[in-house]
C-alpha positions as CSV (number, residue, x, y, z in Angstrom):
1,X,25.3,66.4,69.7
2,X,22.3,65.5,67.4
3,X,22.2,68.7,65.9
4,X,26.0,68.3,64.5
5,X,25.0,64.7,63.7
6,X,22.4,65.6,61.4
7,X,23.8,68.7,60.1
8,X,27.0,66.6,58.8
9,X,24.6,63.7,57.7
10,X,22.6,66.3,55.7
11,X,25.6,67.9,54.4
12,X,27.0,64.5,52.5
13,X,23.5,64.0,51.5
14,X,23.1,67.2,49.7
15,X,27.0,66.9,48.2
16,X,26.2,62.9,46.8
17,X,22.6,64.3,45.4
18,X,24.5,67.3,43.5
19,X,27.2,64.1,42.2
20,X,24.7,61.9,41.2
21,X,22.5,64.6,40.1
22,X,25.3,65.9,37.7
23,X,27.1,63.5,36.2
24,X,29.1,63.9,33.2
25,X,27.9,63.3,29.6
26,X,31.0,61.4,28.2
27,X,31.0,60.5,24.5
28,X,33.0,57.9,23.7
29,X,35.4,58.1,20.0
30,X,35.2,55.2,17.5
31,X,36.1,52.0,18.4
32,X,36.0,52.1,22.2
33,X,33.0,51.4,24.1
34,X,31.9,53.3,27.4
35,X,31.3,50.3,29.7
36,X,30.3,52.3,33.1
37,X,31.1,55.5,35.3
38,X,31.6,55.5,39.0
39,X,32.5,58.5,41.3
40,X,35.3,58.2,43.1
41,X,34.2,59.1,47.0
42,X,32.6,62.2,47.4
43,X,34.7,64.2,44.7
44,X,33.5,65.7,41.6
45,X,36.0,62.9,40.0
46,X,34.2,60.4,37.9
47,X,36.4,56.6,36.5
48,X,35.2,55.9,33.3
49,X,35.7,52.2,32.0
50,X,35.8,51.5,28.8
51,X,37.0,48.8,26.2
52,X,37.8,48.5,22.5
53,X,34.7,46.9,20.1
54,X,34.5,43.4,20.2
55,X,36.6,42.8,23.4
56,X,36.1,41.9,27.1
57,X,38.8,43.5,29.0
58,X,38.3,46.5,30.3
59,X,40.5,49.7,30.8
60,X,39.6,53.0,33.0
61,X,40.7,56.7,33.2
62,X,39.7,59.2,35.5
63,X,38.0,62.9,35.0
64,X,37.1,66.0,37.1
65,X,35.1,68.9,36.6
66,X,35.8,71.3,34.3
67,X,37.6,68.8,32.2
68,X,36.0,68.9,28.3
69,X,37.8,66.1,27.2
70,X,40.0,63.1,27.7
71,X,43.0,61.2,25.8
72,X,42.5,57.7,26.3
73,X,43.0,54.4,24.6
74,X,44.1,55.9,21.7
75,X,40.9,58.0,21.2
76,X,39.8,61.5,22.1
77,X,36.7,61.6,24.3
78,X,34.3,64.1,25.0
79,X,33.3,64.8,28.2
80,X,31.0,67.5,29.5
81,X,29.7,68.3,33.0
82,X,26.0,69.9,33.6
83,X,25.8,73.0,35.8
């Protein structure tokens, strides 16, 4: 049983190193500001949150890997994922 244990432990170790490890490069378009990234679970899908110049509230859109860019809040983003 401790075998399994620490060959499934190891396993979501190695998968949330090669997340972390690889995160996207996402450039934001004018106007909008990149406020954070977060990784949804142990996907390769990242939540960007973003806002417009000069305001608090805050807005979010999701991306996967693979993906070279996004539409949102009314701007084209680039986003590009390291291999």
């Amino acid at each position: 049983m401790g075998f399994f244990k620490k060959l499934l432990l190891g396993g979501a170790a190695a998968k949330t190193y090669q997340n972390i490890y690889n995160r996207p490069i996402v450039v934001a378009p004018p106007g909008l500001v990149l406020k954070g990234m977060r990784q949804r679970g142990f996907s390769s899908t990242w939540v960007i949150t973003y806002s417009k110049v000069g305001q608090s509230s805050t807005d979010e859109f999701s991306v996967s890997g693979g993906q070279i860019d996004a539409n949102a809040g009314g701007g084209r983003w680039t986003v590009h994922f390291p291999k």
